[in-house]
C-alpha positions as CSV (number, residue, x, y, z in Angstrom):
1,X,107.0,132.8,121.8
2,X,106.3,129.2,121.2
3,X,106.9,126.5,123.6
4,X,109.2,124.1,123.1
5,X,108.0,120.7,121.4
6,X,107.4,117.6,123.3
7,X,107.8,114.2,122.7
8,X,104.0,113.4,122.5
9,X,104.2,115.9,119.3
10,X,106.8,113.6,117.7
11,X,105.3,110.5,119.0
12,X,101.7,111.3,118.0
13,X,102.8,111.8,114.1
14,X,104.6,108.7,114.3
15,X,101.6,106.6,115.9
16,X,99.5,108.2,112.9
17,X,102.0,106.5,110.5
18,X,102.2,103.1,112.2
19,X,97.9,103.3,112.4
20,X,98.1,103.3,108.4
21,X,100.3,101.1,107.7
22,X,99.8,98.0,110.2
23,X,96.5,97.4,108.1
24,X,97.6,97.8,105.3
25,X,100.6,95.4,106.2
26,X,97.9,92.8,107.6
27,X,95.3,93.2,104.3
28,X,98.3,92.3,102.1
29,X,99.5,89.3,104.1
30,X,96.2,88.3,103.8
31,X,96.0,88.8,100.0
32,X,99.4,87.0,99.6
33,X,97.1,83.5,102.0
34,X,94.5,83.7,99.6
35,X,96.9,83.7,96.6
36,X,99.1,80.7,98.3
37,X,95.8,79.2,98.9
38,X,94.7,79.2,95.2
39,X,97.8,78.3,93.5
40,X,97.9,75.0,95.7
41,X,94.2,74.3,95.1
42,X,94.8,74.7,91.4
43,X,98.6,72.9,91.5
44,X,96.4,69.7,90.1
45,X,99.1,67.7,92.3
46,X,102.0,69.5,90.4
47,X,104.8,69.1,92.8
48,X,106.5,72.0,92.1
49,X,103.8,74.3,91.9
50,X,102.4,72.9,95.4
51,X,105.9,74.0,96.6
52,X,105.8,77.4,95.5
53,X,102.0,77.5,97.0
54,X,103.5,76.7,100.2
55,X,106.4,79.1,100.6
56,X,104.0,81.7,99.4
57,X,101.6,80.5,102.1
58,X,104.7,79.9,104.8
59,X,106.2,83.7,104.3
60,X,102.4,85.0,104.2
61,X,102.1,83.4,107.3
62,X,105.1,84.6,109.1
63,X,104.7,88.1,108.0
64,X,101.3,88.4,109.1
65,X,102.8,87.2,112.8
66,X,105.6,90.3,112.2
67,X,103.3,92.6,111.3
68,X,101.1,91.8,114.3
69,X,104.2,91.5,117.0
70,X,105.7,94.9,115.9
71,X,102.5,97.2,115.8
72,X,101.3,95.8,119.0
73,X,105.0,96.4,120.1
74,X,105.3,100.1,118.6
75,X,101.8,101.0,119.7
76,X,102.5,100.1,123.8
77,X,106.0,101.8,123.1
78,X,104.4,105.0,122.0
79,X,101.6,104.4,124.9
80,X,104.1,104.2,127.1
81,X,106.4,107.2,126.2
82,X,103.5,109.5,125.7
83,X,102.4,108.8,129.1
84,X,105.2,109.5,130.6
């Protein structure tokens, strides 16, 4: 007979998960700086492109910090539940 599952089986697939896509997460955030950072170098003082350069630098920024905040925050979660 098989045992029962535990929560470490269903916690461990879902740590797998969050392990691929966190970087991925954080290397397009960074794609999305360097692509804010470019547009406002080459805005040639063009107010509105400097505008776009900086919301596209402003959400880059702030999803970069979410990205951070919730895998650290998933990752002790999991730690924590698995060691139980």
């Amino acid at each position: 007979m098989d045992d029962p599952k535990k929560i470490e089986d269903l916690f461990s697939g879902f740590d797998t998960v969050v392990k691929y896509l966190v970087p991925v997460g954080i290397l397009l955030a960074v794609i999305f700086i360097v692509i804010g950072g470019y547009t406002w170098i080459s805005s040639s003082g063009d107010p509105e492109k400097v505008k776009q350069a900086q919301g596209t630098l402003t959400w880059s920024i702030i999803g970069l910090v979410f990205i951070l905040i919730v895998g650290l925050l998933l990752n002790t979660i999991v730690d924590y539940l698995t060691g139980l």
